[in-house]
C-alpha positions as CSV (number, residue, x, y, z in Angstrom):
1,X,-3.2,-20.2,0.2
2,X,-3.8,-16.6,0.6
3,X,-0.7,-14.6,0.0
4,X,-0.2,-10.6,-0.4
5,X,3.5,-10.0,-0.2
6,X,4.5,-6.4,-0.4
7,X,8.2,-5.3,-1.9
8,X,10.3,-1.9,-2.7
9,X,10.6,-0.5,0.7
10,X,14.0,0.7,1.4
11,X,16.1,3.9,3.1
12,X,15.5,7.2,1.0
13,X,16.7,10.9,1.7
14,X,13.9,13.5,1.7
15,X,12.4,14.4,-1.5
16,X,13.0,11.4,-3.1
17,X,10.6,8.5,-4.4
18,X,10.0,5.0,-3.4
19,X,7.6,2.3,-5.6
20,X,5.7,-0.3,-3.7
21,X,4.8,-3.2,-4.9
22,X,2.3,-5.9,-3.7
23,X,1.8,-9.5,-5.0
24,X,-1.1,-10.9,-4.6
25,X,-2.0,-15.0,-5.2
26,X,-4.9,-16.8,-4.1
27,X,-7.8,-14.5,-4.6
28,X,-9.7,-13.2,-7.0
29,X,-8.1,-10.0,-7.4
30,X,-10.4,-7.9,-9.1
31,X,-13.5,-8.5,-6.9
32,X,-11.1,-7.2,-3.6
33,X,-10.6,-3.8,-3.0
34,X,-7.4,-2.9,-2.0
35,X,-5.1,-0.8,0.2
36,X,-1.9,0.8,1.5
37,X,-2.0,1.3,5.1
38,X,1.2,2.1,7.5
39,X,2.5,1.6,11.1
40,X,5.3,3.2,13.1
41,X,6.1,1.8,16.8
42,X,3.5,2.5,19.5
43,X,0.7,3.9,17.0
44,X,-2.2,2.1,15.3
45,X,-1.9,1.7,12.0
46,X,-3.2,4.4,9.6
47,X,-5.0,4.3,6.4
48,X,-2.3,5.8,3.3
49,X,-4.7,4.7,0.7
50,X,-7.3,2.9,-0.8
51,X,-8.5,1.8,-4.6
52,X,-11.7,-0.3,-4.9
53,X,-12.6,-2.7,-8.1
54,X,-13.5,0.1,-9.9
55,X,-10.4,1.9,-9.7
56,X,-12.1,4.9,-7.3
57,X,-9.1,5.8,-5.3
58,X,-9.1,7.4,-1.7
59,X,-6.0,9.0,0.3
60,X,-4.9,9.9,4.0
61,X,-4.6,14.2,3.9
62,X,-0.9,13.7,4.5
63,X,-0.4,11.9,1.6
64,X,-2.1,13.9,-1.1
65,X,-0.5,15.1,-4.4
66,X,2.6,13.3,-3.6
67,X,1.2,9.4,-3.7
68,X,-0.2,7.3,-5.9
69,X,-2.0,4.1,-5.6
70,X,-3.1,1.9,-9.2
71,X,-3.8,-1.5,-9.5
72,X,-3.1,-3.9,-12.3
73,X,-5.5,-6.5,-12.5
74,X,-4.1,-8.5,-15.6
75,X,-1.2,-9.0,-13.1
76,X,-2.9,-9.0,-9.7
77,X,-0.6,-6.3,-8.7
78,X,-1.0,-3.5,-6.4
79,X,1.7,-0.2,-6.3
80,X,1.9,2.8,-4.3
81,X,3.8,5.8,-5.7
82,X,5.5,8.3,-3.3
83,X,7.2,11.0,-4.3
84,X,8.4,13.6,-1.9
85,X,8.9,11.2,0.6
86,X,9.3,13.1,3.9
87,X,10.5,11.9,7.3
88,X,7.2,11.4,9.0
89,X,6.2,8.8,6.0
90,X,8.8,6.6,7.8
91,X,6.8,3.3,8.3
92,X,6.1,-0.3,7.8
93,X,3.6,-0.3,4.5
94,X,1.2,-2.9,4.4
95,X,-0.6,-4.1,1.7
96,X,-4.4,-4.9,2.7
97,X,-7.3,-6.7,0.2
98,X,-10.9,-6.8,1.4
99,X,-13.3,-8.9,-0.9
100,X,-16.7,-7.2,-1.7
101,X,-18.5,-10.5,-2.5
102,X,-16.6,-12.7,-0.1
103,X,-16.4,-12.3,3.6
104,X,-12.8,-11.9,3.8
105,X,-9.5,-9.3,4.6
106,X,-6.2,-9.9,3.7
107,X,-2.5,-8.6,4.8
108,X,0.7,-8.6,3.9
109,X,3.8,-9.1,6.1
110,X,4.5,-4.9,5.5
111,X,7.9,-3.6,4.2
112,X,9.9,-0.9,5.9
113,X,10.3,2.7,4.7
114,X,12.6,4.8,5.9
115,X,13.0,8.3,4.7
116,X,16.1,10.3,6.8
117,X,19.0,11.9,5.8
């Protein structure tokens, strides 16, 4: 059974920094490229950020040079850094896998981020 379960959301003030964390079982993690993507009520959800097999990473323009997405393969662990968290990055995160040599595409359950003071 497929599983990606994501942890480490939370309630922050602006300016400071969360850690996200997503497990994944089931898959061969290194062959799935992987992502951070985020929904708030009544809008689709948007792409934060993206790092294929290779480790080639890929970011939303309002997420630039204050996230940061890696990968640990040994583990089969995905993370997303934010620092600088600002109001508007208020969101469910969810943690998406999309094989490249199998016909699949994985998500998590999300976990809420709330950034307010």
């Amino acid at each position: 059974q497929v599983q990606l379960v994501e942890s480490g959301g939370g309630l922050v003030q602006p300016g400071e920094s969360l850690r996200l964390s997503c497990a994944a079982s089931g898959i061969i993690f290194n062959i799935y490229n992987m992502g951070w993507y985020r929904q708030t009520p009544g809008k689709q959800r948007e792409l934060v950020a993206t790092i294929t097999t290779t480790g080639n990473t890929n970011y939303a323009e309002s997420v630039k040079g204050r996230f940061t997405i890696s990968r640990d393969n040994a583990k089969n662990m995905l993370y997303l850094q934010m620092n600088s968290l600002k109001p508007e990055d208020t969101a469910v995160y969810y943690c998406n896998g999309v094989g490249t040599f199998v016909l699949s595409n994985y998500w998590g359950q999300g976990t809420q981020v709330t950034v307010s003071s």
